[in-house]
VOPAGU-2260 file (C-alpha; in pm, 1 decimal, decimal comma):
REM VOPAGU-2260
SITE   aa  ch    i         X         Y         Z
SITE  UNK   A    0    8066,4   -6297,1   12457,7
SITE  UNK   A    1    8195,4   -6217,3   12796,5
SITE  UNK   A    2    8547,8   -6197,1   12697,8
SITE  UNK   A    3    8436,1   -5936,2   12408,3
SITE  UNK   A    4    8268,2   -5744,7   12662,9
SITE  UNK   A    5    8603,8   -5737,0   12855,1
SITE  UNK   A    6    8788,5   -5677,0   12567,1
SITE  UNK   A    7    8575,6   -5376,0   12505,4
SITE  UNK   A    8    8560,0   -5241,7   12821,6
SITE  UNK   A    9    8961,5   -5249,3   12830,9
SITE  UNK   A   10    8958,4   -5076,4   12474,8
SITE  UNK   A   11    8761,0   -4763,2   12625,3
SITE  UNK   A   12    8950,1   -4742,4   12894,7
SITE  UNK   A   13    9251,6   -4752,1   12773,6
SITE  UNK   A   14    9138,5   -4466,4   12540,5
SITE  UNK   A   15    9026,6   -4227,0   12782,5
SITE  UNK   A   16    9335,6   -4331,5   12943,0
SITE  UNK   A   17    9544,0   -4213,4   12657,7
SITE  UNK   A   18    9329,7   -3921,0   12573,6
SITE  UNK   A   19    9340,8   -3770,8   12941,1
SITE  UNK   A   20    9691,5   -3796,4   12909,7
SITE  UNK   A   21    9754,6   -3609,5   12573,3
SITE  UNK   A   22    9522,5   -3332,2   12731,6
SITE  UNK   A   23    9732,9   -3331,4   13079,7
SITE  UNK   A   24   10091,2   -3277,4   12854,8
SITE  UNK   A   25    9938,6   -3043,0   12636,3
SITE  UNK   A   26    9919,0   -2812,5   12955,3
SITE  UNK   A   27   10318,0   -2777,1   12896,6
SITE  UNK   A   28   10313,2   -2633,4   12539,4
SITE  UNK   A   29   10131,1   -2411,1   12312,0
SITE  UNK   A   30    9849,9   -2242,1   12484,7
SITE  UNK   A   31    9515,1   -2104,9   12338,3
SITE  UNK   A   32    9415,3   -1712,4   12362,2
SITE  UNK   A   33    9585,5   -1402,1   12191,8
SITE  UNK   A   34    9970,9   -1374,4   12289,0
SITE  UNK   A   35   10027,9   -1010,8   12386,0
SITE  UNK   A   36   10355,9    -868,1   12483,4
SITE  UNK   A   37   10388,3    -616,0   12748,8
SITE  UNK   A   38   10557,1    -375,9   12493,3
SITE  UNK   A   39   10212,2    -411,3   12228,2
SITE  UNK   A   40    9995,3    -313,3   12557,5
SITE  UNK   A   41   10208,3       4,8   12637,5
SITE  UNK   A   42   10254,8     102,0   12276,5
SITE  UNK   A   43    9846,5      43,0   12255,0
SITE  UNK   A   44    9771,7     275,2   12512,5
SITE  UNK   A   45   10025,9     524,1   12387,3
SITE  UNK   A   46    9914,2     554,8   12029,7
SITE  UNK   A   47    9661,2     813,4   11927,3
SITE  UNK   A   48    9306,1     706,8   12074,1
SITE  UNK   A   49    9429,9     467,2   12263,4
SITE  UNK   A   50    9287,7     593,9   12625,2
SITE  UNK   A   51    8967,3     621,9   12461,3
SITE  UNK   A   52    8924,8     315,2   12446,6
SITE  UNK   A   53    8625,2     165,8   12655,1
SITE  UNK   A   54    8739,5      47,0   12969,8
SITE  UNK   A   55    8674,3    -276,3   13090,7
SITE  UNK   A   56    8844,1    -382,9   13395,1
SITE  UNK   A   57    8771,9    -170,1   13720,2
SITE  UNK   A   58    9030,9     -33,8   13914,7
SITE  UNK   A   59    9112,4    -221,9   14188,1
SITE  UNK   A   60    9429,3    -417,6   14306,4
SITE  UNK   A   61    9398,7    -741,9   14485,2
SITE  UNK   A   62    9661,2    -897,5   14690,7
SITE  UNK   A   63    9622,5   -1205,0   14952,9
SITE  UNK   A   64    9831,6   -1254,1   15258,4
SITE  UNK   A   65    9717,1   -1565,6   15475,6
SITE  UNK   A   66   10001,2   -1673,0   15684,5
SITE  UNK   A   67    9924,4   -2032,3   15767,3
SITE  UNK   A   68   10326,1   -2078,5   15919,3
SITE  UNK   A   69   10316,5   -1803,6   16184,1
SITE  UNK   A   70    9927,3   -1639,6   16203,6
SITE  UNK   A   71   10050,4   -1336,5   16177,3
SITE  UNK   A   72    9833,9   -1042,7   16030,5
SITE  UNK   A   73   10200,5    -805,7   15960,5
SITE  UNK   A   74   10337,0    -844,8   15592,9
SITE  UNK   A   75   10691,2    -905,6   15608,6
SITE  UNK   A   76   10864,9    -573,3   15508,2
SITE  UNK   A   77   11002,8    -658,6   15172,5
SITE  UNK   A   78   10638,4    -765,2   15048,1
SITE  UNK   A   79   10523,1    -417,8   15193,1
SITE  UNK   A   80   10746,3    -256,4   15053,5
SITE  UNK   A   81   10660,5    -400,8   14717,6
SITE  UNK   A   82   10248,3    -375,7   14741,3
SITE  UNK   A   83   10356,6       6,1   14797,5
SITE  UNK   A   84   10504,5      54,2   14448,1
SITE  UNK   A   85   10171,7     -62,7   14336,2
SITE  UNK   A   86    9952,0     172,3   14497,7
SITE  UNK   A   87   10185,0     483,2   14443,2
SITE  UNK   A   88   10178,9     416,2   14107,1
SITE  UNK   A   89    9801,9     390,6   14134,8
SITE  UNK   A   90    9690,4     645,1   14336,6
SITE  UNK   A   91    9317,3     654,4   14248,2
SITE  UNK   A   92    9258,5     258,1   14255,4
SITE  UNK   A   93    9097,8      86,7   14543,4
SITE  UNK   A   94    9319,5    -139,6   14742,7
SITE  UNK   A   95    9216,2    -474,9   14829,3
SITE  UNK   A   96    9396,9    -701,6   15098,4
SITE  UNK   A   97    9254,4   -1019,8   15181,7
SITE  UNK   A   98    9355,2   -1185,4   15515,6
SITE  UNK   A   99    9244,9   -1544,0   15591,2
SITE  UNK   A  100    8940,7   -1402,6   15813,0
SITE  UNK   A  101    8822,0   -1174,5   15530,1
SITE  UNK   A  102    8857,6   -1406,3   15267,4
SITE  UNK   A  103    8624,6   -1669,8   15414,1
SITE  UNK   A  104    8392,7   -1406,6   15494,0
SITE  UNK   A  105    8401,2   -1288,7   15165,1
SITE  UNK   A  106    8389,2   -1661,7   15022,2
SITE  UNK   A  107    8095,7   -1770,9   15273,7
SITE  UNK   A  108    7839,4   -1438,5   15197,9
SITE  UNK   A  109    7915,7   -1511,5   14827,0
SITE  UNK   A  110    7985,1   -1807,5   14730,7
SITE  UNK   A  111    7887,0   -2025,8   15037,3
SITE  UNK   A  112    7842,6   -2333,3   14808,8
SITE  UNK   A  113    8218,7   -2360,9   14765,7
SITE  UNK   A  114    8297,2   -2311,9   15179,7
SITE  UNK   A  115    8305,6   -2692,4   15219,3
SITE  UNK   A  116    8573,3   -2755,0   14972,4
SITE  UNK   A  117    8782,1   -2407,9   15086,1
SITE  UNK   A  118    8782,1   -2560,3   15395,3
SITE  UNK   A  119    8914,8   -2938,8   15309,6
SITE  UNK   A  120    9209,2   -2833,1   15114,5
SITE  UNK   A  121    9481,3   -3025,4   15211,8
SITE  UNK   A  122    9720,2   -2730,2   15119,1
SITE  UNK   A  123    9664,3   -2372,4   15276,4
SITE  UNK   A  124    9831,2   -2222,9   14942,7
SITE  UNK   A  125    9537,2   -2394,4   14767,2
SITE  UNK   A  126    9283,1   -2123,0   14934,5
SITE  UNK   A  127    9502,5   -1831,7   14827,0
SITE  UNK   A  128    9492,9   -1977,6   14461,1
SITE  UNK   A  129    9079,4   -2090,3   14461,1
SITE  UNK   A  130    9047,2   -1702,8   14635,0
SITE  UNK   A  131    9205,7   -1537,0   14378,3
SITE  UNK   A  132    8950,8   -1666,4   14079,1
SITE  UNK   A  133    8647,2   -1565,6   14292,2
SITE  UNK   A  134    8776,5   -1216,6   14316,5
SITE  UNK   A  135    8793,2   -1200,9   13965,1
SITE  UNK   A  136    8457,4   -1326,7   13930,4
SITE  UNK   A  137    8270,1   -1122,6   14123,4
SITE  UNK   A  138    8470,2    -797,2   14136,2
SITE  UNK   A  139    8717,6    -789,3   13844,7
SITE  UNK   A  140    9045,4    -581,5   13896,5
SITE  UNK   A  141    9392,6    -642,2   13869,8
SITE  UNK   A  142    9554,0    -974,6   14119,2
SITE  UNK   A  143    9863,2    -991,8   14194,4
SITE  UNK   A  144   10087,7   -1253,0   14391,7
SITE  UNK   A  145   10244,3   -1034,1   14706,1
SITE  UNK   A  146   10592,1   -1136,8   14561,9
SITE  UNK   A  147   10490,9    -923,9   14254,2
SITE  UNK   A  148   10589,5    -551,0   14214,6
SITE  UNK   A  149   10492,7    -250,8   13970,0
SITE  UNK   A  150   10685,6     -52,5   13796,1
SITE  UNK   A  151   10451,0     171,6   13626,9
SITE  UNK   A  152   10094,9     184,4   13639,0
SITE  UNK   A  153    9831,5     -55,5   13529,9
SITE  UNK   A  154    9609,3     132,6   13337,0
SITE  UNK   A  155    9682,6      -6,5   13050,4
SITE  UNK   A  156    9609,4    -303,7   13104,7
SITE  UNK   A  157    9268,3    -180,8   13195,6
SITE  UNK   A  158    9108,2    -256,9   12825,8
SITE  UNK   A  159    9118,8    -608,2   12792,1
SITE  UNK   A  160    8816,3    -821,4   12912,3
SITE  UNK   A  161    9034,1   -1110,9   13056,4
SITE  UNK   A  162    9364,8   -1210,0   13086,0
SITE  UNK   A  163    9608,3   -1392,6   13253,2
SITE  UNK   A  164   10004,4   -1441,3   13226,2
SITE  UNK   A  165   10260,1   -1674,2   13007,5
SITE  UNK   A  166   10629,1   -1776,8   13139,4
SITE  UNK   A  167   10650,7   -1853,3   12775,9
SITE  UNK   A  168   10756,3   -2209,8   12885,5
SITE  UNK   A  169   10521,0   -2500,3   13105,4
SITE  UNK   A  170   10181,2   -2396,5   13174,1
SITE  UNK   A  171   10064,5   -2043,7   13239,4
SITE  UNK   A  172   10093,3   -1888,5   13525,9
SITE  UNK   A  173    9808,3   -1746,4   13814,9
SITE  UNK   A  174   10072,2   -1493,1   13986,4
SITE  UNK   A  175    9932,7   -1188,1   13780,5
SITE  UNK   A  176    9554,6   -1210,4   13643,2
SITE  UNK   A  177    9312,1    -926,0   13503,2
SITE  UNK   A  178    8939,2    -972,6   13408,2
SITE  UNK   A  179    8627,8    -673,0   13414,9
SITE  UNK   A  180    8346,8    -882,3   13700,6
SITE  UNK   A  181    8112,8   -1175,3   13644,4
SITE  UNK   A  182    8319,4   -1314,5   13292,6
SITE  UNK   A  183    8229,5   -1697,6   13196,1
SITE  UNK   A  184    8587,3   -1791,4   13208,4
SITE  UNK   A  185    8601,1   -1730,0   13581,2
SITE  UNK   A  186    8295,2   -1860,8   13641,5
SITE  UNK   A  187    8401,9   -2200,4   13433,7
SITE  UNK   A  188    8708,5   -2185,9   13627,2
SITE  UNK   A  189    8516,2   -2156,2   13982,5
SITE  UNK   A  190    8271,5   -2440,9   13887,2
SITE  UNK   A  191    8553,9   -2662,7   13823,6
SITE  UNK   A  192    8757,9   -2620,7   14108,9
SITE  UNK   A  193    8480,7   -2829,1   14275,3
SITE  UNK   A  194    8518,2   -3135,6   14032,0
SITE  UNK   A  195    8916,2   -3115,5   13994,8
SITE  UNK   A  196    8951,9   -3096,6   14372,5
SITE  UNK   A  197    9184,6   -3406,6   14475,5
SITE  UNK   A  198    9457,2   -3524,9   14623,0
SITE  UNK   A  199    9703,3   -3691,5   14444,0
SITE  UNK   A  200   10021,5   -3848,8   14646,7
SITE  UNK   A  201   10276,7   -3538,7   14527,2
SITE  UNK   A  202   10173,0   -3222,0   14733,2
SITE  UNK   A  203   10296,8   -3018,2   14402,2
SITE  UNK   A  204   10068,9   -3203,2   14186,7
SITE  UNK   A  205    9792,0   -3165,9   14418,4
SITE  UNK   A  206    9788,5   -2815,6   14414,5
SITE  UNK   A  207    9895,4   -2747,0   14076,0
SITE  UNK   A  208    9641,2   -2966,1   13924,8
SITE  UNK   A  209    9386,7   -2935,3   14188,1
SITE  UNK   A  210    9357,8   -2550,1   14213,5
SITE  UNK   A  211    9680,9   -2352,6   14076,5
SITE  UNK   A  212    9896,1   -2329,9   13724,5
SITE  UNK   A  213    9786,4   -2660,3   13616,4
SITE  UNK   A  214    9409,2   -2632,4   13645,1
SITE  UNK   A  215    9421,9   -2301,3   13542,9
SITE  UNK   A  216    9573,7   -2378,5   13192,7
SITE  UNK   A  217    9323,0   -2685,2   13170,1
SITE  UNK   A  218    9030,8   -2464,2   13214,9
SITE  UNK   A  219    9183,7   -2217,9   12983,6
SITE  UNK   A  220    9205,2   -2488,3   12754,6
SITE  UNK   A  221    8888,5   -2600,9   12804,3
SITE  UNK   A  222    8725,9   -2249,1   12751,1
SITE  UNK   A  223    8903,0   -2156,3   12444,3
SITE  UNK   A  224    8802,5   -2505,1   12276,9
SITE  UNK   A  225    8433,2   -2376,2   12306,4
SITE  UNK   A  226    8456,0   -1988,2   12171,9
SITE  UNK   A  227    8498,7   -1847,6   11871,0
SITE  UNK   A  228    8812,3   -1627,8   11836,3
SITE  UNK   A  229    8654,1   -1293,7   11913,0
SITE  UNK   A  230    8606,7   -1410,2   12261,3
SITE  UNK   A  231    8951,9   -1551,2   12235,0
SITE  UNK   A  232    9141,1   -1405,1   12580,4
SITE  UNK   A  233    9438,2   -1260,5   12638,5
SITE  UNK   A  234    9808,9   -1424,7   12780,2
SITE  UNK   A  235   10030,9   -1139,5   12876,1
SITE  UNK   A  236   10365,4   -1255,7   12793,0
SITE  UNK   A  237   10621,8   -1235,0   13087,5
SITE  UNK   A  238   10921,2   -1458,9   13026,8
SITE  UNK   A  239   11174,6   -1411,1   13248,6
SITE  UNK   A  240   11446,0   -1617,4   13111,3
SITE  UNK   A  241   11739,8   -1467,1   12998,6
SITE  UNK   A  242   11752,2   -1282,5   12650,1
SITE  UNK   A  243   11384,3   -1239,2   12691,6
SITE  UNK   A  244   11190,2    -919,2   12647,7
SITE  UNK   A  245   11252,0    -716,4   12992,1
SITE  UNK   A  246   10959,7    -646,7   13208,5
SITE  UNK   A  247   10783,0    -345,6   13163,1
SITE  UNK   A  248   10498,0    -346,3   13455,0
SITE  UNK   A  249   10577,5    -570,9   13729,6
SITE  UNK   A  250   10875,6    -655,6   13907,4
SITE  UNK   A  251   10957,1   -1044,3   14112,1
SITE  UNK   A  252   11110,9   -1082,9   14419,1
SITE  UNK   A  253   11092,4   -1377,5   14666,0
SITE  UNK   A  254   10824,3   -1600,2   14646,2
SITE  UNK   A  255   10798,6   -1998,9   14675,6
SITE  UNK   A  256   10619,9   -1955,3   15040,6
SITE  UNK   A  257   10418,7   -2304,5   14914,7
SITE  UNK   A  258   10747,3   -2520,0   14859,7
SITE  UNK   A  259   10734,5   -2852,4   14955,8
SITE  UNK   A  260   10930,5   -3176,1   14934,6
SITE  UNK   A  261   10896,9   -3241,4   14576,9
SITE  UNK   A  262   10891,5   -2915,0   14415,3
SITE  UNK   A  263   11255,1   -2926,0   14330,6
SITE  UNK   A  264   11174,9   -3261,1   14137,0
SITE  UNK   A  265   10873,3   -3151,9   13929,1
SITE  UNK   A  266   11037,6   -2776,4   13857,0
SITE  UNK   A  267   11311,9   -2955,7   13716,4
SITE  UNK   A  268   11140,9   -3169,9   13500,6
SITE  UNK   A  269   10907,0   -2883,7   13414,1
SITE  UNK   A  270   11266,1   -2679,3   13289,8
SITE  UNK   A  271   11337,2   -2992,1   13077,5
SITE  UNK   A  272   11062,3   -3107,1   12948,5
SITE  UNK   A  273   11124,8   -3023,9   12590,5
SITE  UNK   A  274   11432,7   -3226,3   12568,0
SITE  UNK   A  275   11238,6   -3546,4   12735,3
């Protein structure tokens, strides 16, 4: 009897086992939501009625600076020079930029719950990525990575409840995100950075999976497996791979401030994990 007891306690194991790790690689390939190409959201907004539409995101633009390396409160002039082509090209939007002493503020008047774990990340780039979800929770707006540009103005992308972006290859990505205030997927997301926060050997792992692309896709994942397909969201594709569709909106410039000792080894594996 013992030995079947064993046997079946190895048998369930083994199959969450397997099952966790179907769900983790399924992160890499076809994601849930409603693919959208930047070219069907400017040709939306163009077409007949399509500024009456009811608009659902407010307009404001977030961007985070926290300079863990050199505590220094000046954006470097290239990423200044790029936050400015967003807020010329969106004159009447509010402007949000969160340093690291107005983000905690921010973080411990509104969500103080979640002040232990901001605090105990082993990664500063993890507070810029569990920072960035709050903001969409509780104000909505338009985020975007410092390394990120505009090229025209965001409006249009003002009439979709919640959205995020696809590389078109690995899992999505957290650079560029959209959502109107208070929507269950950010509040899903939120709750489970507290239960996916840990720290795994590979400092890329650990903050992919614990707080940045990788989680992100999971919850995604997660969230989608629960709605019905009117409350399917929205994955703004921006491939930037050659022969791809050009970007219309946003521009990328120098970014990997978060690199660390293995990200060379995981980004390649990421590039070819098709062919494995």
């Amino acid at each position: 009897r013992l030995i079947l007891l064993i046997a079946l306690f190895l048998l369930v194991t083994l199959g969450l086992l397997v099952s966790r790790i179907l769900a983790f690689v399924q992160l890499f390939f076809e994601h849930s939501g409603v693919a959208i190409t930047q070219q069907e959201i400017a040709s939306a907004y163009a077409e007949p009625g399509g500024q009456q539409r009811p608009q659902l995101i407010p307009k404001i633009i977030h961007q985070v600076y926290h300079d863990w390396r050199h505590q220094n409160q000046l954006l470097p002039s290239d990423w200044d020079d790029l936050r400015q082509t967003c807020i010329s090209l969106n004159e009447d939007w509010e402007y949000m930029l969160w340093t690291e002493e107005k983000s905690r503020d921010f973080l411990e008047a509104n969500y103080p719950h979640f002040i232990k774990t901001y605090d105990g990340y082993r990664y500063p780039v993890q507070r810029v990525d569990a920072l960035r979800y709050f903001l969409m929770h509780h104000y909505g707006g338009i985020y975007l990575d410092l390394d990120n540009g505009c090229l025209e103005s965001l409006t249009p992308f003002l009439y979709y409840p919640a959205w995020t972006v696809d590389g078109g290859h690995g899992a999505l990505s957290n650079n560029i995100l959209g959502s109107k205030p208070s929507h269950p997927f950010w509040k899903l997301l939120t709750d489970s950075l507290l239960t996916y926060d840990y720290n795994y050997f590979f400092p890329y792992v650990t903050i992919s999976y614990a707080s940045g692309q990788w989680f992100e896709t999971a919850i995604w994942q997660e969230y989608h497996s629960s709605t019905t397909p009117e409350n399917h969201l929205y994955r703004i594709m921006l491939d930037n791979r050659p022969g791809t569709d050009p970007w219309i909106f946003f521009t990328q410039a120098r970014g990997e401030t978060w690199k660390n000792w293995d990200n060379v080894m995981f980004l390649w594996i990421g590039d070819h994990l098709i062919v494995l």
